[in-house]
N, C-alpha and C positions, 0 to 999 in steps of 0.2 A: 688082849689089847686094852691102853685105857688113856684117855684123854683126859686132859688137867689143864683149867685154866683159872689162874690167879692174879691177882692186880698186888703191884710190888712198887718199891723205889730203889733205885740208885743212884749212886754219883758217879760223873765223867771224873775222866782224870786231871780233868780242870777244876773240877769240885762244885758245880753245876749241878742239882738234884733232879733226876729227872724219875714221870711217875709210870707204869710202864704194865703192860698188860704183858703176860706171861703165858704162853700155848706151850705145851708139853704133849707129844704124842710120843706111847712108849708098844711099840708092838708085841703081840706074845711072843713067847720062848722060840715058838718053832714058824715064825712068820719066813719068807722066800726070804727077805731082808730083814732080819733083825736090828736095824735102827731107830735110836730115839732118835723125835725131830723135836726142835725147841726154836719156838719164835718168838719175838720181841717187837711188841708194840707202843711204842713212844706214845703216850694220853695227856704226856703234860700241859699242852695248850688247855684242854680239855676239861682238865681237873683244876687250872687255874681258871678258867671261864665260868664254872661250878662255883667253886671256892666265892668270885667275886658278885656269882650271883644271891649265894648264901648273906654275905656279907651286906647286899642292897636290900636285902629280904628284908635284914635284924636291926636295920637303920630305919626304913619303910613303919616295922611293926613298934620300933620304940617313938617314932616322932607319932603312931595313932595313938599307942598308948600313954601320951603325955599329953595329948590334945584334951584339953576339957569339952564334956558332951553339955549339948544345951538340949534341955526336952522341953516341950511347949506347954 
């Protein structure tokens, strides 16, 4: 038995990119059932929420690093 789980992208058929958590369950040879399950988890809110907070980070650390320091 082995489980797989990876983070992927793809496009709708609208052409929409969406970011997408990947579960893969693949049973042994001689399981009662022998099927693979494969589930799809839409993270795109998620990963743009990230993204935009990355983004407020590197805005934040360039407006310190521009500020001139006074020492007394």
């Amino acid at each position: 038995m082995s489980d797989i789980e990876v983070e992927s992208t793809a496009v709708t058929l609208a052409g929409r990119r969406l970011s997408l958590i990947v579960k893969t369950h693949i049973p042994s040879a001689d399981a009662t059932y022998p099927r693979m399950l494969v589930s799809l988890i839409d993270i795109t809110a998620r990963k743009e929420a990230e993204e935009r907070a990355l983004q407020g980070t590197a805005i934040l650390r360039d407006i310190i690093d521009s500020t001139p320091t006074r020492y007394s």
